[in-house]
C-alpha positions as CSV (number, residue, x, y, z in Angstrom):
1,X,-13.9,-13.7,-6.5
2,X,-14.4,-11.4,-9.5
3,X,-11.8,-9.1,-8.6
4,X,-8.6,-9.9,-6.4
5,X,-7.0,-13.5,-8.1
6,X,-4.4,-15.1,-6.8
7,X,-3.2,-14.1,-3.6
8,X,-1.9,-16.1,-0.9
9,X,-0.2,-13.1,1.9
10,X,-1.3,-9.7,3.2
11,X,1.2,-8.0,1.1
12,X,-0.3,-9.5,-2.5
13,X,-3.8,-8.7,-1.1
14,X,-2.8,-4.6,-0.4
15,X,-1.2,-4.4,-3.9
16,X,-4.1,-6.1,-5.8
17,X,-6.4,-4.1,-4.0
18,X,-4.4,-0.7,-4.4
19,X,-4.1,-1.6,-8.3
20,X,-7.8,-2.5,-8.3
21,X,-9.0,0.6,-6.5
22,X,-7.0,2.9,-9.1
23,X,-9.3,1.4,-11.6
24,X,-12.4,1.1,-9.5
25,X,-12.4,3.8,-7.4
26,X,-14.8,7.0,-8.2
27,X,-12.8,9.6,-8.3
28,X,-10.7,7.1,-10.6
29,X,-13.3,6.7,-13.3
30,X,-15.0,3.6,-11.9
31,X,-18.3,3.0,-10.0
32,X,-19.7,3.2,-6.5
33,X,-21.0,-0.6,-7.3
34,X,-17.3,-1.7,-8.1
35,X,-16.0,-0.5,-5.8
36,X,-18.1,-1.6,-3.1
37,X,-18.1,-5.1,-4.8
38,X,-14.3,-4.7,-4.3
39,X,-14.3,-3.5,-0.6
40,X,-16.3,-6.9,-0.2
41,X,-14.0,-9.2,-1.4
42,X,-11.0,-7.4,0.0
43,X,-12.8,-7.9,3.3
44,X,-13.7,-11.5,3.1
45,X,-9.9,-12.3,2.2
46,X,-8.7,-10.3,4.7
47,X,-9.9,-12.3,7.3
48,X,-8.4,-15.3,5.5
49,X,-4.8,-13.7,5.0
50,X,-4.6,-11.1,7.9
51,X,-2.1,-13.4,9.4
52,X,0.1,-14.6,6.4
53,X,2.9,-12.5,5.6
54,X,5.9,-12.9,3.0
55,X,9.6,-12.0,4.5
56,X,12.4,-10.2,2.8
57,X,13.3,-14.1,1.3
58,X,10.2,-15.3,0.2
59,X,8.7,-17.3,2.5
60,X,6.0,-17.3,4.0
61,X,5.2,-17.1,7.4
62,X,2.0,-16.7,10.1
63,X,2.5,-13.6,12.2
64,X,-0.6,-12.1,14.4
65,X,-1.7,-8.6,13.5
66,X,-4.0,-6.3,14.6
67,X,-4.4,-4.3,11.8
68,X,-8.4,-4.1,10.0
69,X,-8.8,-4.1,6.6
70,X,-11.0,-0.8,6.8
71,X,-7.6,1.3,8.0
72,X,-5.7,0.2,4.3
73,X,-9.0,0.9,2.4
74,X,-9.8,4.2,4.4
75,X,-6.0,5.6,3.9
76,X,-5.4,4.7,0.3
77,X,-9.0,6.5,-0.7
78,X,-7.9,9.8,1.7
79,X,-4.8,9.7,-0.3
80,X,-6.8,9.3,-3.9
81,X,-8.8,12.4,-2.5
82,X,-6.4,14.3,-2.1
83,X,-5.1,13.9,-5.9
84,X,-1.7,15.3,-4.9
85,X,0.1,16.5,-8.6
86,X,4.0,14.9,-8.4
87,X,3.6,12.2,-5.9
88,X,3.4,8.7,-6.6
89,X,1.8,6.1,-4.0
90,X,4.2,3.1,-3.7
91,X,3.6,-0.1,-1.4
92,X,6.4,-1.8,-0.3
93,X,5.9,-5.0,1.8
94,X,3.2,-3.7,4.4
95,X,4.4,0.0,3.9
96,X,2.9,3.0,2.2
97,X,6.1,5.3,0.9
98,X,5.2,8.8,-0.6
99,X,8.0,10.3,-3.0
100,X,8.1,13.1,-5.1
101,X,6.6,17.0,-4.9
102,X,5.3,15.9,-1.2
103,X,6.0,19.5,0.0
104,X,2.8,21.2,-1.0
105,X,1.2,18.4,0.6
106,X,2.8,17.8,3.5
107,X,0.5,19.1,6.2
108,X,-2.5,17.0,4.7
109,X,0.5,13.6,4.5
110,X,0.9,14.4,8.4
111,X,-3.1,14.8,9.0
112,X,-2.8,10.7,7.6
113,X,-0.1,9.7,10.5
114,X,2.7,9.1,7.9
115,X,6.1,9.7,8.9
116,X,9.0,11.4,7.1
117,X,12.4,9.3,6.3
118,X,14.9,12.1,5.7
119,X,17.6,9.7,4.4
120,X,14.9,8.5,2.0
121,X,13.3,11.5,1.3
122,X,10.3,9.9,1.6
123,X,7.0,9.9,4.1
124,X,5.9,6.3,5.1
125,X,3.1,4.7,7.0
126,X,3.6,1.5,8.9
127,X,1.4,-0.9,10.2
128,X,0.1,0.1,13.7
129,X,1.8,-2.7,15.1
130,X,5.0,-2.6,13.6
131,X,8.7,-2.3,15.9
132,X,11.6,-2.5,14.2
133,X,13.9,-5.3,15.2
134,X,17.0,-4.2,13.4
135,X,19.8,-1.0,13.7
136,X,20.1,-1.8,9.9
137,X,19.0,0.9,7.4
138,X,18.3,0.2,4.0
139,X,18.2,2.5,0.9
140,X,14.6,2.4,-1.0
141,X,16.0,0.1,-3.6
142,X,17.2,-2.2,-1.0
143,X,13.5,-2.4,0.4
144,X,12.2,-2.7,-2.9
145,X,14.3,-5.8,-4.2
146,X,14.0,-7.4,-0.9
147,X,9.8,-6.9,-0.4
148,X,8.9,-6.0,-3.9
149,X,7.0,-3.2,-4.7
150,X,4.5,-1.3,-6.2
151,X,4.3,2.4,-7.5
152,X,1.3,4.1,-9.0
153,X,2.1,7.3,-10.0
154,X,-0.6,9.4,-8.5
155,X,-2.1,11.0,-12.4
156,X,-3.7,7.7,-12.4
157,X,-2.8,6.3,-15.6
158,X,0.3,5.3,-15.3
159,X,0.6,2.1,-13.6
160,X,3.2,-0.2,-12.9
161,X,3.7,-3.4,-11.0
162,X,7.0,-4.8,-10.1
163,X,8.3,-7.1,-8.2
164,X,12.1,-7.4,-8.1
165,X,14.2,-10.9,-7.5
C-alpha cells in the first residue's frame, strides 16, 4: 500500500482515508491520479476490515456490516464540495459529526441524510445499519475519549489527529 499504513479496524481505515483525501483530493490541491490510486487501496482494505471494529475500550471485535466503502468515500467528497466556511468535519468511531457555522448550510447537511443532535449542537451521520442499544447519552467529549477522534477543520490546512486515552 502506498497510502493507508497501519490499520487493523474500520474506524483507523475511515480516518486514514479522511486525512489522506484532505491531501489528495482535487479540490484539496492533489490529483485525479492520487486520488484514484487512493480510492483503490481504500477499496481493497475495505473488504479486508469491513467487519473489524474497535469498541469504546479498545478491543477489537468482528461485527457484520453492510455498509460499502463507496457511501464513506461518496459523502466525505460531497462534503469537501461543498467547502462549507466555519465547519469542521470530525470522525468519531464510525460517525461523521458536523460543528460549527452549520446554519448557512444546513439545507445542503440534510440533502446528505445527516441528522441534528440538539444537545450536542451538532449534525451527525451514522452508519446505515446502526441501532442504539443504550438510553445513555454522552456529551461530545465523552464520545471522543471513549472512540477517539478526528477533526479537520474544513479550510483545509489545519489538521489534527487525536486520539484520546
Amino acid at each position: 500500500m502506498t497510502y493507508i499504513q497501519q490499520v487493523s479496524t474500520l474506524e483507523e481505515l475511515k480516518k486514514a482515508y479522511k486525512k489522506l483525501a484532505l491531501k489528495l483530493h482535487p479540490d484539496c490541491g492533489g490529483s485525479n491520479e492520487e486520488m484514484a490510486q487512493l480510492n483503490n487501496e481504500y477499496d481493497e482494505l475495505f473488504s479486508k476490515l469491513k467487519n473489524t471494529h474497535k469498541n469504546k475500550d479498545g478491543e477489537t471485535y468482528t461485527k457484520e456490516t453492510t455498509e460499502t466503502p463507496e457511501q464513506f468515500k461518496d459523502i466525505l467528497n460531497r462534503l469537501f464540495a461543498l467547502k462549507m466556511d466555519g465547519v469542521a468535519i470530525e470522525i468519531v468511531g464510525t460517525f461523521i459529526w458536523l460543528t460549527g457555522n452549520t446554519k448557512p448550510y444546513k439545507d445542503d447537511i440534510k440533502a446528505l441524510a445527516f441528522r441534528y443532535s440538539p444537545k450536542k449542537y451538532a449534525w451527525y451521520k451514522a452508519p446505515s445499519d446502526y441501532k442504539k442499544r443504550s438510553r445513555k447519552h454522552y456529551d461530545m467529549n465523552t464520545l471522543r475519549e471513549m472512540y477517539g477522534s478526528q477533526k479537520v477543520d474544513t479550510k483545509k490546512e489545519a489538521l489534527t489527529t487525536g486520539l484520546q486515552n
